[in-house]
N, C-alpha and C positions, 0 to 999 in steps of 0.2 A: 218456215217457222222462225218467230225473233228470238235472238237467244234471249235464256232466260235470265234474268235478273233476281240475283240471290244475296240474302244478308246472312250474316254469320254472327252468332250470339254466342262469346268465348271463341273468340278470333285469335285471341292471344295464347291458346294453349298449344298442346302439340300434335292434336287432331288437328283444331283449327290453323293455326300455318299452313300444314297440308294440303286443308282441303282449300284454302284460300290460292294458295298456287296453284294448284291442280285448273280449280275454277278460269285463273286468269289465261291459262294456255289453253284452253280448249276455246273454238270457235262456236261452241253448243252455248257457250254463256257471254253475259257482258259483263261487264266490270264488276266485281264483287265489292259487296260491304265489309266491312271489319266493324262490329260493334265493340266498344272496349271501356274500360273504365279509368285510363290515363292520359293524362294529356302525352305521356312520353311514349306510348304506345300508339296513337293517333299518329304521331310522328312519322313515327316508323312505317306504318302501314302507308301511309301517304309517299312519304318522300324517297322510300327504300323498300317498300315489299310492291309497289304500282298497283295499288287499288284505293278504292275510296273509303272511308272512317268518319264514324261515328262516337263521340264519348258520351257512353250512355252508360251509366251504371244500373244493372237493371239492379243491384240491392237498392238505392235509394231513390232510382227513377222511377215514376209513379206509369200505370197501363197507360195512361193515354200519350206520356215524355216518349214512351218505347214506340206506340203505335205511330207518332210523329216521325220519328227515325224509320220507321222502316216502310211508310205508305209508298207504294210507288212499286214497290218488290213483286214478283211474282213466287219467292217460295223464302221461305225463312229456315236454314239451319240452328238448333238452338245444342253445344257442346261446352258449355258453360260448367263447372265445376271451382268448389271451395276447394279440392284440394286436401291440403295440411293443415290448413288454415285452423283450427276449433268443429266443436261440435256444430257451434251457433250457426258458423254459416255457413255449414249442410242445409241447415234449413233456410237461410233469405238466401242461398244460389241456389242450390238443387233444388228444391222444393218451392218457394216463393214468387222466386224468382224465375223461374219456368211456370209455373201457372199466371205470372204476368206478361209474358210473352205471348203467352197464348189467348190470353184476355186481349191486347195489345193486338195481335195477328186478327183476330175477330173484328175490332173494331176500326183497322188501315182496311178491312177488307183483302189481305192476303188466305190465301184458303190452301196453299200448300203449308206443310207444316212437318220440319223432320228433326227426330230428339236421338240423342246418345247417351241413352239410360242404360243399364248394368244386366249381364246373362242372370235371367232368372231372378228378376224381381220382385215379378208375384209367386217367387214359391218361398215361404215365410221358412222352411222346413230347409232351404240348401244355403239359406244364410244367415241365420237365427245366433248361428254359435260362431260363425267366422269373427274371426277376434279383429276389434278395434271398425268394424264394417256393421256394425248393426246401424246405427242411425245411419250411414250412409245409401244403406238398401233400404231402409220405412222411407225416408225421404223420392228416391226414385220410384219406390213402388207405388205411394200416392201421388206423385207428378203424374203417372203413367194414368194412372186411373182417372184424374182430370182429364188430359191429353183425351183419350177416351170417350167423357164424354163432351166433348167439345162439337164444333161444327163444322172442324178444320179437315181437308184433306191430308190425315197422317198418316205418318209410318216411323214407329216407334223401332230403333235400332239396339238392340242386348251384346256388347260386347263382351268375351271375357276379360281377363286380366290382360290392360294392353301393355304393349313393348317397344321400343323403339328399334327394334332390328329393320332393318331392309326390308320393304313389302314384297310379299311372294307372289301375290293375287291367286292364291290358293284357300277354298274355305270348306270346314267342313260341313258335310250334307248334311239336313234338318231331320231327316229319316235313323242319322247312323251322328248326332249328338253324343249321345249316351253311352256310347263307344270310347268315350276321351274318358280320361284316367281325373279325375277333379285336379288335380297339380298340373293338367295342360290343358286346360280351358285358357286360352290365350288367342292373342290377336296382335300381329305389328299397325303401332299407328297409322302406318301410310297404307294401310290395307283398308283400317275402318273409313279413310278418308276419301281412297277410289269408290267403297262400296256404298258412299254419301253421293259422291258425284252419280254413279249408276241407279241409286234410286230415285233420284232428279230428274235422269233423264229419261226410266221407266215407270210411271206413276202407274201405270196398268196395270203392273204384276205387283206392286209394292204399296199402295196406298192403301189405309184402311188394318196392315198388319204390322205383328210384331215379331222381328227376325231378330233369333240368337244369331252373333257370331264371332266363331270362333274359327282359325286355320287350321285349314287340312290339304286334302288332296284335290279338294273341284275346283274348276277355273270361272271367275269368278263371272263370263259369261255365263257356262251352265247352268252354275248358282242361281242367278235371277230367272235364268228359265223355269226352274224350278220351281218357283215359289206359286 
């Protein structure tokens, strides 16, 4: 099999670093994209992280500027996020801006398709009152539901609250979720970023669903048997 060839939308954050290096050391992939929206980040990706870059701002680049960027791909990560940035743009990144990726993926004819949307998104009920996070979960939870009905081979990814500690490659089981206490619904970001590359490389077990994840005690081969 050739490796596969993957672009990354929000290349610049601290999933995407991650999973940007992860991609360029593994012999399952080839050279990874960096989609970004700075020329100084272009840079970097290019001349100092050794992969290839894209400056595409999916806020003001239109479906078809993104489909141009990524024709050619065989699966598109999309970990794109506003951040601190305002309310506003909660909605032209999370929301917008992921439904034109996906409009874009449709029309390059990419048909893999993997998002890093928020633990329990469609449950209005376990985030309704979380302070300062209300627009930022209506916003995921309508991406997700485009995402959905699209024509894309997805796999919709729910992290908890991420962290920068050390990846364990440890996750909790989907059966025994509800067993975590709501203040460790958590995830290190080098863990969400192996469990991007494993469902790239298992489209079998993972295409088509929507996996909470949060760390625990399973290793993150089991995990995917699992599913």
């Amino acid at each position: 099999m050739s490796p596969l060839r993957v672009a990354v939308v929000g290349a610049n954050g601290r999933v995407g670093r991650l999973l940007l290096n992860q991609l360029k050391n593994s012999s399952s992939f080839a050279t990874p994209l960096a989609i970004v929206r700075k020329q100084d980040q272009v840079d970097y990706f290019k001349n100092e992280a050794g992969v290839d870059a894209s400056l595409t701002d999916i806020e003001t680049s239109s479906a078809s500027e993104i489909a141009a960027a990524i024709k050619g791909y065989d699966a598109v990560v999309f970990s794109a996020g506003a951040g601190y940035d305002g309310v506003e743009r909660i909605f032209t990144v999370d929301l917008d801006g992921c439904i034109k990726v996906v409009e874009a993926c449709e029309n390059a004819g990419v048909k893999r398709f993997v998002v890093v949307s928020a633990l329990r998104a469609e449950d209005r009920d376990f985030w309704w009152n979380l302070e300062g996070l209300r627009e930022y979960y209506i916003a995921k939870r309508s991406a997700d539901r485009e995402i959905r009905s699209s024509k894309l081979d997805y796999t919709i990814l729910q992290p908890g609250t991420l962290e920068s500690n050390e990846g364990t490659g440890l996750f909790q089981p989907l059966d025994k979720l509800d067993e975590k206490a709501s203040g460790l619904y958590s995830i290190n970001n080098e863990d969400v970023a192996s469990f991007i590359t494993q469902t790239l490389l298992h489209p079998d077990v993972t295409v088509g669903k929507t996996i909470p994840l949060v760390n625990g005690n399973e290793s993150i081969e089991s995990f995917i048997q699992s599913l």
